[in-house]
Structures are given as C-alpha cells and as structure tokens.
MDAnalysis code that builds the backbone (N, CA, C; Angstrom):
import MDAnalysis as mda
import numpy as np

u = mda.Universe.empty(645, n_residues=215, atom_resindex=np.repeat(np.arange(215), 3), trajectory=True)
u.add_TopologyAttr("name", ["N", "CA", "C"] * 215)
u.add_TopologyAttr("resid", np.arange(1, 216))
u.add_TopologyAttr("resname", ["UNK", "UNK", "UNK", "UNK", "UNK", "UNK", "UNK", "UNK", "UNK", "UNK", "UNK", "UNK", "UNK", "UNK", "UNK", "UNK", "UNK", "UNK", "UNK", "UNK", "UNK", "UNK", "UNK", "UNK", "UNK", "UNK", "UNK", "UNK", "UNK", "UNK", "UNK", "UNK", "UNK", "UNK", "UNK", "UNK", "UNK", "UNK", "UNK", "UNK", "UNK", "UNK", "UNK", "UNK", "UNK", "UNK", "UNK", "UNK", "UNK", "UNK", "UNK", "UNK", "UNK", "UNK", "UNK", "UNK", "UNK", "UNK", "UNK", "UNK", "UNK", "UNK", "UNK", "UNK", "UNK", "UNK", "UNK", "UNK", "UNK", "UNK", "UNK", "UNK", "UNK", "UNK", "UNK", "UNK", "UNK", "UNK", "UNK", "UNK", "UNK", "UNK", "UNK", "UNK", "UNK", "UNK", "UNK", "UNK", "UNK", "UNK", "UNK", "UNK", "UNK", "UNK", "UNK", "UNK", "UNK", "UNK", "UNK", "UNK", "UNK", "UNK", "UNK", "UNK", "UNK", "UNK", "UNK", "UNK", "UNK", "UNK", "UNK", "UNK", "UNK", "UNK", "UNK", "UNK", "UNK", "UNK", "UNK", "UNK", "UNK", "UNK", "UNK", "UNK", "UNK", "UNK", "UNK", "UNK", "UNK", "UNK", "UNK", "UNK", "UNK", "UNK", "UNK", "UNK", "UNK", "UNK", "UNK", "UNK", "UNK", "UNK", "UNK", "UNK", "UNK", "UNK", "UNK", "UNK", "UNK", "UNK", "UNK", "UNK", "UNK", "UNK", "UNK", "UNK", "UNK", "UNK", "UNK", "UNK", "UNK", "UNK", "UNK", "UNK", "UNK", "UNK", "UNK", "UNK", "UNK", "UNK", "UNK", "UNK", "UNK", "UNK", "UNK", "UNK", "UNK", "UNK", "UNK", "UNK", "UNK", "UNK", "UNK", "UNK", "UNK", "UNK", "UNK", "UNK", "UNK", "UNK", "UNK", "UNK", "UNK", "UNK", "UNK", "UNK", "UNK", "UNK", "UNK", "UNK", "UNK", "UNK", "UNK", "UNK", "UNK", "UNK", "UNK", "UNK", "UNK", "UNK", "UNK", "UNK", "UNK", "UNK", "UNK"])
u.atoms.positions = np.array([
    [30.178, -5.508, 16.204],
    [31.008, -4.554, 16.931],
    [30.215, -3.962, 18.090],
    [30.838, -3.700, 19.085],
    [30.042, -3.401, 20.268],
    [30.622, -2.152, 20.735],
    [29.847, -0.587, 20.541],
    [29.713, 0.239, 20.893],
    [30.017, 0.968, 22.447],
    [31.417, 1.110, 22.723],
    [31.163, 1.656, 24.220],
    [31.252, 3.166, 24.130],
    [30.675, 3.596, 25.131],
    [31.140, 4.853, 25.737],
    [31.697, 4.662, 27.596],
    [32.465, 5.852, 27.508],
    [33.593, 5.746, 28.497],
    [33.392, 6.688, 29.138],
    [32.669, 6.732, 30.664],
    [32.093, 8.297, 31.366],
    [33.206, 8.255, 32.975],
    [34.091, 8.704, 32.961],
    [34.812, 9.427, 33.977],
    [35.425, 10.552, 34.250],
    [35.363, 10.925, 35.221],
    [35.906, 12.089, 35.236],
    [37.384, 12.499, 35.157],
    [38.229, 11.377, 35.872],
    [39.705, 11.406, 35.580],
    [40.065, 10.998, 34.695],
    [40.855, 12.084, 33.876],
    [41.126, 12.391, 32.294],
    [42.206, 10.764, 31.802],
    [43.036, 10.469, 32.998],
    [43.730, 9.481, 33.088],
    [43.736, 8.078, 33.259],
    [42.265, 7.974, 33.810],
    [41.499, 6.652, 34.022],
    [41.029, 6.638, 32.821],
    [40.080, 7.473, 32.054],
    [39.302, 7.612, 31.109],
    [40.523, 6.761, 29.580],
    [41.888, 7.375, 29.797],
    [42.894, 7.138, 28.808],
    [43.088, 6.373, 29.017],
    [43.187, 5.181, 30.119],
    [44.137, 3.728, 30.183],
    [42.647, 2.710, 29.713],
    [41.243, 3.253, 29.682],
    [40.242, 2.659, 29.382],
    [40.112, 2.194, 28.068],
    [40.310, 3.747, 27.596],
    [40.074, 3.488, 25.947],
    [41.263, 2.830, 25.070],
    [42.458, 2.703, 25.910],
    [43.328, 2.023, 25.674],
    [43.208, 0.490, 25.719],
    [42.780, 0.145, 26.757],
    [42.499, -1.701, 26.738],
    [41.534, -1.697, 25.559],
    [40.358, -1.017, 26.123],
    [39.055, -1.057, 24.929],
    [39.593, -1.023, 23.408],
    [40.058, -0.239, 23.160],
    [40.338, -0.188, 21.790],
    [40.693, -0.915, 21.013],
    [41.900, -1.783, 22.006],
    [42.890, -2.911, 21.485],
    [42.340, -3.932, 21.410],
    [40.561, -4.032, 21.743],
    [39.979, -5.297, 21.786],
    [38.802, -5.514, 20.701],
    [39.041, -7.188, 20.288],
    [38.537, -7.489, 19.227],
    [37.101, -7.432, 19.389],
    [36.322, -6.635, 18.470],
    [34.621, -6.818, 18.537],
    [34.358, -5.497, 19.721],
    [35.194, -4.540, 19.729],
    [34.808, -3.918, 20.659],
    [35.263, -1.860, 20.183],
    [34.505, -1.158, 19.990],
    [35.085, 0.161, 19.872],
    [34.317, 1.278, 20.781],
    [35.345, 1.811, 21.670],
    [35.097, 3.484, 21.973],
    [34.493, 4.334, 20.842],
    [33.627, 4.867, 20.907],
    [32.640, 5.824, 20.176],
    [32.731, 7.288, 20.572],
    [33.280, 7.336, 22.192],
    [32.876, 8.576, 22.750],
    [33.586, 8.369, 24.176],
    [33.549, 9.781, 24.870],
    [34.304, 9.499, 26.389],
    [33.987, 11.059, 26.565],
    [33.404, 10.790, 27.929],
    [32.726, 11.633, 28.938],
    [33.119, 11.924, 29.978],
    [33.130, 13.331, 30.440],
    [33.849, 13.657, 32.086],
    [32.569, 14.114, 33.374],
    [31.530, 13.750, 32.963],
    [30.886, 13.655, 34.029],
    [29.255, 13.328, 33.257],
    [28.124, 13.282, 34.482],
    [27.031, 12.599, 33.751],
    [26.192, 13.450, 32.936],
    [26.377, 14.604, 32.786],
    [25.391, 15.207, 32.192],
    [25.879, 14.918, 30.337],
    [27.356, 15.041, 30.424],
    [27.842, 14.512, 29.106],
    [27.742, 13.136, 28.660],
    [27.968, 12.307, 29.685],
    [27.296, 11.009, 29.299],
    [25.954, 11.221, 28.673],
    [25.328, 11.521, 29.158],
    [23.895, 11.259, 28.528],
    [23.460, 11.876, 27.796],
    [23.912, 13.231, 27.463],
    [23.906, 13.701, 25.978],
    [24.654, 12.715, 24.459],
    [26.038, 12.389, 25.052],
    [26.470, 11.572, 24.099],
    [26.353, 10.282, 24.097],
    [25.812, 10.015, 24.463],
    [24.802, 8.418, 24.633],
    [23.724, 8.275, 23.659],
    [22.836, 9.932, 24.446],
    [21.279, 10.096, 23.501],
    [22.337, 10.183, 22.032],
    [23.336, 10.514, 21.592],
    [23.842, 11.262, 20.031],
    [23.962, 10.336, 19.654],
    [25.153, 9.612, 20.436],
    [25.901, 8.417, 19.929],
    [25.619, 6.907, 19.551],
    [24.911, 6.353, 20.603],
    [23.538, 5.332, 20.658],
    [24.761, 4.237, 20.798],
    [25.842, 4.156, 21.690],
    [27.005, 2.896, 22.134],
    [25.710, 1.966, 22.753],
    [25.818, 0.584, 22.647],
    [25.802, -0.045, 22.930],
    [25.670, -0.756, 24.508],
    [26.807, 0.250, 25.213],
    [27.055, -0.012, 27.078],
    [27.607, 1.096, 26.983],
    [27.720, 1.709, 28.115],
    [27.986, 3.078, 28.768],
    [28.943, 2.812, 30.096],
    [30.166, 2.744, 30.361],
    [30.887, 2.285, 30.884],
    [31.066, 3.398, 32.111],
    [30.422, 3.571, 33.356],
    [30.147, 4.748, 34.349],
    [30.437, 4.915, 35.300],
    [31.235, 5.887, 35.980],
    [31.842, 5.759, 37.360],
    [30.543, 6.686, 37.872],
    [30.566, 6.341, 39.281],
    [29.671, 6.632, 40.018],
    [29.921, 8.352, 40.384],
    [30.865, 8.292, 40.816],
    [31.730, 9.912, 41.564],
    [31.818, 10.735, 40.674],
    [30.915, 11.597, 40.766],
    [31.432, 13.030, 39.189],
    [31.006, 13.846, 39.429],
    [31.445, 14.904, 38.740],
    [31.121, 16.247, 39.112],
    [29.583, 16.651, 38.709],
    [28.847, 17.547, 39.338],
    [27.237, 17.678, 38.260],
    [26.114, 16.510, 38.429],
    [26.323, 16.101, 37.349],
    [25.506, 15.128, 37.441],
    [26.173, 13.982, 37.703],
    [25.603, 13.237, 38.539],
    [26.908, 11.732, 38.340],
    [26.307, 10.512, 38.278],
    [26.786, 9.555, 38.253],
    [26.656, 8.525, 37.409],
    [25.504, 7.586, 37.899],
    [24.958, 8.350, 39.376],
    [23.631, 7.305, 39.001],
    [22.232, 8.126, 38.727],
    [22.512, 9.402, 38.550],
    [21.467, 10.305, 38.203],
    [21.843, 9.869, 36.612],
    [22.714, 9.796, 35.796],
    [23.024, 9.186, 34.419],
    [22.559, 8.202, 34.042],
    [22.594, 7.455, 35.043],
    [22.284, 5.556, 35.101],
    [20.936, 5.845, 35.055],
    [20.491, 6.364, 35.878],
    [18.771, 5.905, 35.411],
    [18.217, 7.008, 34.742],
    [18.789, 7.815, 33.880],
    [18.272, 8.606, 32.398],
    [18.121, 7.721, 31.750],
    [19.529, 7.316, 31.194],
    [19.945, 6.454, 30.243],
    [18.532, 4.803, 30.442],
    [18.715, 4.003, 31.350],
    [18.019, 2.894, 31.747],
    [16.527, 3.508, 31.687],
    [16.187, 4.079, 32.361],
    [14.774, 4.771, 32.097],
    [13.976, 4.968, 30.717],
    [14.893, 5.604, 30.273],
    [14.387, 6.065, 28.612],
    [14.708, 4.919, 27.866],
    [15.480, 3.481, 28.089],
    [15.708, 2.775, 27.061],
    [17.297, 2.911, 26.162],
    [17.976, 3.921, 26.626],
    [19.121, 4.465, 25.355],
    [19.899, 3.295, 25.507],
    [20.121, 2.632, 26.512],
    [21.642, 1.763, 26.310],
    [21.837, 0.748, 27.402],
    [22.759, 0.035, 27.709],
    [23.109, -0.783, 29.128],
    [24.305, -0.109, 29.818],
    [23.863, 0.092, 31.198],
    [24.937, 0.957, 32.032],
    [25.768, 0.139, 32.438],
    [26.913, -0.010, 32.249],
    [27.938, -0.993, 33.311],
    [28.705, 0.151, 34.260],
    [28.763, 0.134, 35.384],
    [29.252, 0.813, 36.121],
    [30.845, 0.495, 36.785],
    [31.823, 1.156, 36.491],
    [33.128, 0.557, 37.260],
    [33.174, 1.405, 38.273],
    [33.246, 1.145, 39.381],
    [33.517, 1.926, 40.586],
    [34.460, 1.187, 41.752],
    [34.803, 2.462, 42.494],
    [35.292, 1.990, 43.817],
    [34.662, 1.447, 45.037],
    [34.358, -0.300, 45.309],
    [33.484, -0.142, 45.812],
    [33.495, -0.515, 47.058],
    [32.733, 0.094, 48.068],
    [32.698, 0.525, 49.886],
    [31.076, 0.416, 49.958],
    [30.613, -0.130, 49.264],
    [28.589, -0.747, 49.762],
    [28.390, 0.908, 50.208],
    [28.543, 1.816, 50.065],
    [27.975, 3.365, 49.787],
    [26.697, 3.536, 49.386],
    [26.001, 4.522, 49.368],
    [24.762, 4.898, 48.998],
    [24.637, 5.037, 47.161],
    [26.240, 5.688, 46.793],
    [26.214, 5.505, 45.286],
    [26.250, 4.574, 44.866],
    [26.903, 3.205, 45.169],
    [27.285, 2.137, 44.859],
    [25.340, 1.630, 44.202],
    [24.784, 1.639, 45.451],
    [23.650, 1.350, 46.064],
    [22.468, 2.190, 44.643],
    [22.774, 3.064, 45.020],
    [21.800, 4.155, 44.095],
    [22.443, 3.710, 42.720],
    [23.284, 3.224, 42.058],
    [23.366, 3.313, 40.972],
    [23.012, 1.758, 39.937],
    [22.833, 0.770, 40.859],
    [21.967, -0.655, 40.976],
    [20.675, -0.316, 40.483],
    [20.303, 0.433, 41.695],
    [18.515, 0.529, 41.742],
    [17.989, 1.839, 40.367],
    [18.957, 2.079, 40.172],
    [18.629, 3.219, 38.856],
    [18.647, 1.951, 37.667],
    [19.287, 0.929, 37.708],
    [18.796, 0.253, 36.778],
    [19.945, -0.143, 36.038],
    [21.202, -0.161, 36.521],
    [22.831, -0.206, 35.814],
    [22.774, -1.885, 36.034],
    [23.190, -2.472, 34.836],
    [23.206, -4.145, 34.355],
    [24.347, -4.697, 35.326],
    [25.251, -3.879, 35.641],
    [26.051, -4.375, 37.060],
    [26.740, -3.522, 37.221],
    [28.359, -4.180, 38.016],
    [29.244, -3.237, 38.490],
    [30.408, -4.234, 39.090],
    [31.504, -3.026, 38.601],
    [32.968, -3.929, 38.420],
    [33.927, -2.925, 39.452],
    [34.846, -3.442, 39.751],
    [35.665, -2.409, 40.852],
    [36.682, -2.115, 39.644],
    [37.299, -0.773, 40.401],
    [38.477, -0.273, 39.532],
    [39.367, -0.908, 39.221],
    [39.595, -1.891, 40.041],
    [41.096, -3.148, 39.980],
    [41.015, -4.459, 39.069],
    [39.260, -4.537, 38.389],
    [39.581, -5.416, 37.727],
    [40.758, -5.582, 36.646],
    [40.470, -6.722, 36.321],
    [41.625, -6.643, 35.155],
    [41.648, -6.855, 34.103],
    [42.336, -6.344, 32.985],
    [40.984, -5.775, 31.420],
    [40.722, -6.991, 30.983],
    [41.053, -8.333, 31.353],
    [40.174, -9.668, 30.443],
    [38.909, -9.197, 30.900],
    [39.158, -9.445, 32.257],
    [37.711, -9.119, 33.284],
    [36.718, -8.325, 32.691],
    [37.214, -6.897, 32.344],
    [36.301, -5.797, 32.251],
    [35.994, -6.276, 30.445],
    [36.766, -6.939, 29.701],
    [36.545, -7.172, 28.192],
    [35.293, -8.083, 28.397],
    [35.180, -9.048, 28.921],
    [33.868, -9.840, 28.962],
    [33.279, -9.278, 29.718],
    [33.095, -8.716, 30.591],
    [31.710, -8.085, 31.105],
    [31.614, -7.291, 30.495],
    [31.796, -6.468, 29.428],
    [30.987, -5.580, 28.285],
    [30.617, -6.454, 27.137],
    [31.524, -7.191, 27.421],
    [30.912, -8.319, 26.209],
    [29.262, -9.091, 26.794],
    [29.368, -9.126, 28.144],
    [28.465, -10.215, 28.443],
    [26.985, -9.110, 28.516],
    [27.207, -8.121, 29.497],
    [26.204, -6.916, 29.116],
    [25.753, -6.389, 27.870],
    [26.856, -5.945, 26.623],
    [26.100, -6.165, 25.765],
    [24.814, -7.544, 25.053],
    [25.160, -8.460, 25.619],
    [24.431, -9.245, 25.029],
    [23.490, -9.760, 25.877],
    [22.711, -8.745, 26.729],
    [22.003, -8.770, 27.509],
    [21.931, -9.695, 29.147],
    [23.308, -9.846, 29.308],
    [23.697, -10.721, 30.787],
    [23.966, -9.127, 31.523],
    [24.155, -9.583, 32.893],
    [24.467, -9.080, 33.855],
    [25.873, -9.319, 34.688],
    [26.284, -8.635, 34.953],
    [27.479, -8.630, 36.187],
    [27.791, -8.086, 37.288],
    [27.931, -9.233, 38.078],
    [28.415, -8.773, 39.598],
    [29.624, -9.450, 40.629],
    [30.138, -8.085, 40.741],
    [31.801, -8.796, 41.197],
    [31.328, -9.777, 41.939],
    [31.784, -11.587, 41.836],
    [31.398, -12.358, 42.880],
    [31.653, -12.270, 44.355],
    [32.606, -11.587, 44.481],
    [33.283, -11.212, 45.914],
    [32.937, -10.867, 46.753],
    [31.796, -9.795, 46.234],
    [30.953, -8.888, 46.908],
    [29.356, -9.358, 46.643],
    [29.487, -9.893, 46.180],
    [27.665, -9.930, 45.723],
    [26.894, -10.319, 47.233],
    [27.528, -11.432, 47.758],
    [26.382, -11.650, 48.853],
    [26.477, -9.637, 50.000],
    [27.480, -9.322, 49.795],
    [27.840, -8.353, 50.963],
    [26.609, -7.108, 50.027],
    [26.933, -7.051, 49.103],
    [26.190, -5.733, 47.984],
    [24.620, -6.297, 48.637],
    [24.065, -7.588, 48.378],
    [22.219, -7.636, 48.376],
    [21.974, -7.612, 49.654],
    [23.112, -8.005, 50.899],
    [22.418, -8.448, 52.018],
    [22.485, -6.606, 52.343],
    [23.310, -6.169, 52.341],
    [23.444, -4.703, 52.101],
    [21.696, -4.388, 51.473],
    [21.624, -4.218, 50.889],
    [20.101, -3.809, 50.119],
    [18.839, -4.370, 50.614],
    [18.724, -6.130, 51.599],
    [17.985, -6.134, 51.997],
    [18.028, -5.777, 53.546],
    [18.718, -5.152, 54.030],
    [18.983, -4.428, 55.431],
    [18.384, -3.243, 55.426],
    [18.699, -2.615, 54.366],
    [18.353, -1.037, 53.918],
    [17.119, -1.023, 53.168],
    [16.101, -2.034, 52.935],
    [14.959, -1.961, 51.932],
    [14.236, -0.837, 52.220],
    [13.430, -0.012, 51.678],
    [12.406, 0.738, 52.130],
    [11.442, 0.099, 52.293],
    [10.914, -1.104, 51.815],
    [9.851, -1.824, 52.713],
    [10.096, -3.333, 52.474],
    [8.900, -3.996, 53.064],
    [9.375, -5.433, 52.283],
    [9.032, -5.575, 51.135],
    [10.090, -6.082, 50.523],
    [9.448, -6.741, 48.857],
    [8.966, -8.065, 48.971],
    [8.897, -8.302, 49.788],
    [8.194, -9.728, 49.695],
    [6.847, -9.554, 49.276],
    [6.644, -8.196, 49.047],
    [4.827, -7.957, 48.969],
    [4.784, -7.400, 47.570],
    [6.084, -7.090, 46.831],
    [6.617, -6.898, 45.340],
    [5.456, -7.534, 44.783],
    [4.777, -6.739, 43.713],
    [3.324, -7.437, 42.728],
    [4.328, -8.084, 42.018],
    [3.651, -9.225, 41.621],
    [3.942, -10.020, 40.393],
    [4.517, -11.584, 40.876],
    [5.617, -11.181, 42.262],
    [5.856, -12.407, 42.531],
    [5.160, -13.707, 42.086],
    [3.966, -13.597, 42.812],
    [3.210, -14.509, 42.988],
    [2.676, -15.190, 41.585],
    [3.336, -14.141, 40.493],
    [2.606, -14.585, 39.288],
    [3.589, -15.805, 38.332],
    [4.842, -15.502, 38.880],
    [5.954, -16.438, 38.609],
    [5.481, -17.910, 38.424],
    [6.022, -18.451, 37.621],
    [5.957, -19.947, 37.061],
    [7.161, -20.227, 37.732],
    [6.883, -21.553, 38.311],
    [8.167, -22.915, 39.027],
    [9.345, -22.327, 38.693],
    [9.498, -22.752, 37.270],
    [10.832, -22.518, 36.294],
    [10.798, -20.669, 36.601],
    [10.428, -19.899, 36.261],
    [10.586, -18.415, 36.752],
    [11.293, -18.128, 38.023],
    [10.443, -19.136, 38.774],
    [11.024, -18.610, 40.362],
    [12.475, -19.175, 40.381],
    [12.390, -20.304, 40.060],
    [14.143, -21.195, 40.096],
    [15.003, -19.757, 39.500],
    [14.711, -18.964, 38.357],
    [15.567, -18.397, 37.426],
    [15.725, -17.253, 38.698],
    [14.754, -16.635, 39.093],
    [14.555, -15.035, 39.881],
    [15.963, -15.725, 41.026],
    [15.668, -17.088, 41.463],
    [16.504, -17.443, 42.913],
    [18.146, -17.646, 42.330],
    [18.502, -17.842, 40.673],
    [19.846, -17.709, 40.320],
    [20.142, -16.723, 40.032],
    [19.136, -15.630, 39.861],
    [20.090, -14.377, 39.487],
    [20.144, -13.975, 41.208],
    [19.692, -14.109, 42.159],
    [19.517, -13.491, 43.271],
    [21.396, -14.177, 43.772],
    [21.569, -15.544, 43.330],
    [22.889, -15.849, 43.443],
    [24.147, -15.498, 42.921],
    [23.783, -14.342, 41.901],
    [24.569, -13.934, 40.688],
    [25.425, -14.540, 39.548],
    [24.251, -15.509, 39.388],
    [24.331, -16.213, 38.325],
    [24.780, -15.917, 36.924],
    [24.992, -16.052, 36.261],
    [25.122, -15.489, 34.424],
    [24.231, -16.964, 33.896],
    [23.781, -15.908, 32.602],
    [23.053, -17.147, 31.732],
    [23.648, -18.349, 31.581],
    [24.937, -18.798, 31.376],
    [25.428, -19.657, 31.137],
    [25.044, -20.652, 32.180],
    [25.844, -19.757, 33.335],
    [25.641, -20.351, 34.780],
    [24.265, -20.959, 35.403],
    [23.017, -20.162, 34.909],
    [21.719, -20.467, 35.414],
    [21.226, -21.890, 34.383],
    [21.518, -21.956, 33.240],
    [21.541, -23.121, 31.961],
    [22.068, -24.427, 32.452],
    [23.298, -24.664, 33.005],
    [23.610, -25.117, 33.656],
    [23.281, -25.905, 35.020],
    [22.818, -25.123, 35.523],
    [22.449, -25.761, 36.840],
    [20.991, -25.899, 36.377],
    [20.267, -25.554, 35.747],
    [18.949, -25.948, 35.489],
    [18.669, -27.048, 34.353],
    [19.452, -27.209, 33.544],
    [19.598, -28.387, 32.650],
    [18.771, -27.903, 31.405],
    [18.857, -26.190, 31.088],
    [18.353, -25.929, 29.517],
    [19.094, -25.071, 29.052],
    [18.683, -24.749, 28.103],
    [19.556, -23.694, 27.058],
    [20.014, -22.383, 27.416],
    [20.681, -21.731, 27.021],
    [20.904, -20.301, 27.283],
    [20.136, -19.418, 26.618],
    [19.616, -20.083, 25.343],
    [18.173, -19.069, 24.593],
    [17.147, -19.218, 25.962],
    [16.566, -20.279, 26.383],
    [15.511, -20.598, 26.987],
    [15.964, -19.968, 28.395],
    [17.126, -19.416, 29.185],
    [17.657, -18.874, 30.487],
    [16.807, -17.497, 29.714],
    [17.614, -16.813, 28.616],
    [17.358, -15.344, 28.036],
    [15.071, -15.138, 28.540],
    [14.822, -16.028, 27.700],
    [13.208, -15.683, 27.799],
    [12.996, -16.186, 28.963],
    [13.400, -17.125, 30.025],
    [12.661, -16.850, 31.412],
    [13.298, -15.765, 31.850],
    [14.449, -15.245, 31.775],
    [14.937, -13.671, 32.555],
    [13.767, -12.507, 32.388],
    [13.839, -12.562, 30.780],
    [13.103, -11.283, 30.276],
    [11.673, -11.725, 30.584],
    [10.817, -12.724, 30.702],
    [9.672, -12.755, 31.817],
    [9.664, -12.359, 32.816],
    [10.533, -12.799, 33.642],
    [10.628, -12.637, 35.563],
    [10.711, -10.831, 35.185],
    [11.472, -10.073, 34.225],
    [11.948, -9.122, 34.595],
    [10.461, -7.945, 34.222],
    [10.106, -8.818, 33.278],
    [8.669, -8.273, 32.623],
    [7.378, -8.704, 33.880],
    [7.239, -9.457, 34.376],
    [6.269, -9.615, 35.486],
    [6.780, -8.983, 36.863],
    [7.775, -8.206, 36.833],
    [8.173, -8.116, 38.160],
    [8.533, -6.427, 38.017],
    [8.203, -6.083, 36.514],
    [8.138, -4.720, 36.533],
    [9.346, -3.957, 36.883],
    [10.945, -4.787, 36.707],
    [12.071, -4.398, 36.911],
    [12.672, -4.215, 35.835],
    [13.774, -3.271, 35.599],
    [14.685, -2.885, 34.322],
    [15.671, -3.789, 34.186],
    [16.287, -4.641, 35.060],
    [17.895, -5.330, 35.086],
    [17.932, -6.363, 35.513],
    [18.884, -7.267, 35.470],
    [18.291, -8.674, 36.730],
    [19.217, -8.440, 37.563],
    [19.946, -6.895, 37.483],
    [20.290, -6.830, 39.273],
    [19.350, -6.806, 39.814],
    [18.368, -5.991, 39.583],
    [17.316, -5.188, 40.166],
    [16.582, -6.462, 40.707],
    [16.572, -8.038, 39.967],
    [15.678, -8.805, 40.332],
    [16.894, -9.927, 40.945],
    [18.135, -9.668, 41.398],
    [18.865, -10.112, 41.956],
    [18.417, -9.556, 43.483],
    [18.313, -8.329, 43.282],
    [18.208, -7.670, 44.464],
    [17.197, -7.985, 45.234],
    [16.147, -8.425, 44.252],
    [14.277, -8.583, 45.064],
    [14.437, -10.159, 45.538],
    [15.216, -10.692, 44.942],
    [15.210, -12.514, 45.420],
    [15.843, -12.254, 46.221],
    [17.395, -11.367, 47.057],
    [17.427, -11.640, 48.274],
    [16.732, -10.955, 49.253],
    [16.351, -9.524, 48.732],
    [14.956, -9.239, 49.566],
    [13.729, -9.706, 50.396],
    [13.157, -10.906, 48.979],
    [12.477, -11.589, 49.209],
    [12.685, -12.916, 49.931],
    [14.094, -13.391, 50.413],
    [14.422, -14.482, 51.348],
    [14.245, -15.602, 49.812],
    [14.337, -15.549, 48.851],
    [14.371, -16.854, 48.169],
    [15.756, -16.930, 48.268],
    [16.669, -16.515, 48.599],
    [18.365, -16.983, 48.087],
    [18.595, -17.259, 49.628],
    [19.206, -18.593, 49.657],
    [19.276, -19.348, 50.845],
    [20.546, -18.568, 51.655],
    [20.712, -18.202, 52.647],
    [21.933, -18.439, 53.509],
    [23.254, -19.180, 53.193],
])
C-alpha cells in the first residue's frame, strides 16, 4: 500500500484528489494539508510514502516543504503544479522534489506517477521537459560542468546520467541500454551518490547543464 499525503491549499482541489486517490488500488490518503508548514509536520507524524505538493501556499509553501521533507530524508515529494517555468516551478526541482505533474493531468496519469515515485522513479511531464532543463541551464548559477564527481562516472554511469537528462524512466533507460531495471535502479543510485544529488531530476538537470543531452 502506498502512503500519500495531499498538500494544497484549495480545500476543493485537495477533495477531487483524495477522491481519485482513494478509489485507487494499492494506494491510500493518510493525511491532507493546506499549506507547507502542515505538510511537514504531518509528513514528519505520518511517514506517507510521497507527499503530493502544490507549489503556491500560504506560509510556508511547497518548495520551502520540498526541501525539509527531501533534506531530512522523510519521504518523496511529487509536486502537481501549474506550470509557467517560474522561479517556484524551478525552486521546487532543485529542493529535491522526484518530479512534477501539471494540474490537468489526468488521474491514470497522476495514479502511476505516484506509483512510479514511490518506487523510486522519477517524473517529468514530457511536454515540457526539454523547455523546464534548457530553462535551468540558462539560469545556472555557474557552470556545472565543473560539478565534482562527474569525472568519476563509469561509461555505463554516464550513458544512465545522459537518459535521465532525457527524462527517461527506468523502464525507458533498460531499454535503450539493453539491461535490467534492477541494474538501471543501482546505476541511478550511483550517479546520484557520486554526484552528491538527492533526485534524478536534480541529475536530469546537471546532464543538460553539463551539455551531455544532445540538441
């Protein structure tokens, strides 16, 4: 069973959420939050699984939440937002949130990407992904091409760092590389462990930073 919590502020979004959620198999609401400071109290209580987070809130909001939560270890942030490549959008990536879904998906959509985040994948609306990194490497604060660890990457590492930079899913990177999806899982959690990043957005983000994801 996979543990969500539900952090928005509109009482009405929050209700049509826990409504799909609920009705879905392998999946239960635990908790539901109207802005971030309650998220992350009932996160630290509750211990869900994914933390389902709109960016816009009152107080604290959801990417000052996002990287409590990611920081300390409590959970995986999936973020649903409205998205316009914004500074929150932006800030709530680099805090360390496993991806991000627009408000319009549609609940198969949003049912497997909590499914796929819980089980340690990542998601990123395909639509937007090249517009979201080239976005991030425009705006870098410096180059990451000078990011420690790169250089420490194995062949097979770097191939993996250059599919998540494409927004790949495990399946997807298994696939085009011709091995397993156990064996995708332990080169991720290397690249992500030598590269001193929390998410493989975060190392989505440094491969197009770093010019490995082709044009």
């Amino acid at each position: 069973m996979i543990r969500v919590l539900v952090a928005d502020d509109h009482a009405a979004i929050r209700a049509g959420l826990v409504l799909i959620l609920s009705g879905s198999d392998g999946i239960e609401v635990v908790g539901e939050a109207g802005d971030g400071a309650a998220a992350v109290r009932m996160a630290r209580a509750l211990k869900p699984d994914v933390v389902l987070m709109d960016v816009r809130m009152p107080g604290m909001d959801g990417i000052e939440a996002t990287r409590e939560l990611v920081r300390d270890g409590v959970c995986d942030v999936l973020v649903l937002t409205t998205f316009d490549l914004d500074e929150y959008v932006h800030g709530a990536l680099r805090a360390g949130a496993a991806g991000f879904l627009l408000k319009s998906v549609e609940a198969p959509r949003l049912i497997e990407s909590i499914r796929l985040v819980a089980a340690g994948d990542g998601v990123i609306e395909p639509k937007v992904t090249r517009r979201l990194l080239t976005a991030f490497a425009a705006n870098a604060p410096k180059p990451v091409k000078q990011a420690p660890g790169l250089d420490q990457l194995t062949e097979r590492e770097r191939e993996v760092l250059i599919c998540l930079g494409e927004g790949l899913s495990n399946q997807q990177i298994g696939r085009k590389l011709f091995i397993g999806e156990t064996t995708v899982k332990t080169h991720v959690s290397r690249v992500l462990t030598k590269l001193d990043l929390r998410s493989r957005v975060q190392a989505a983000i440094l491969a197009q930073d770093a010019g490995l994801v082709p044009e």
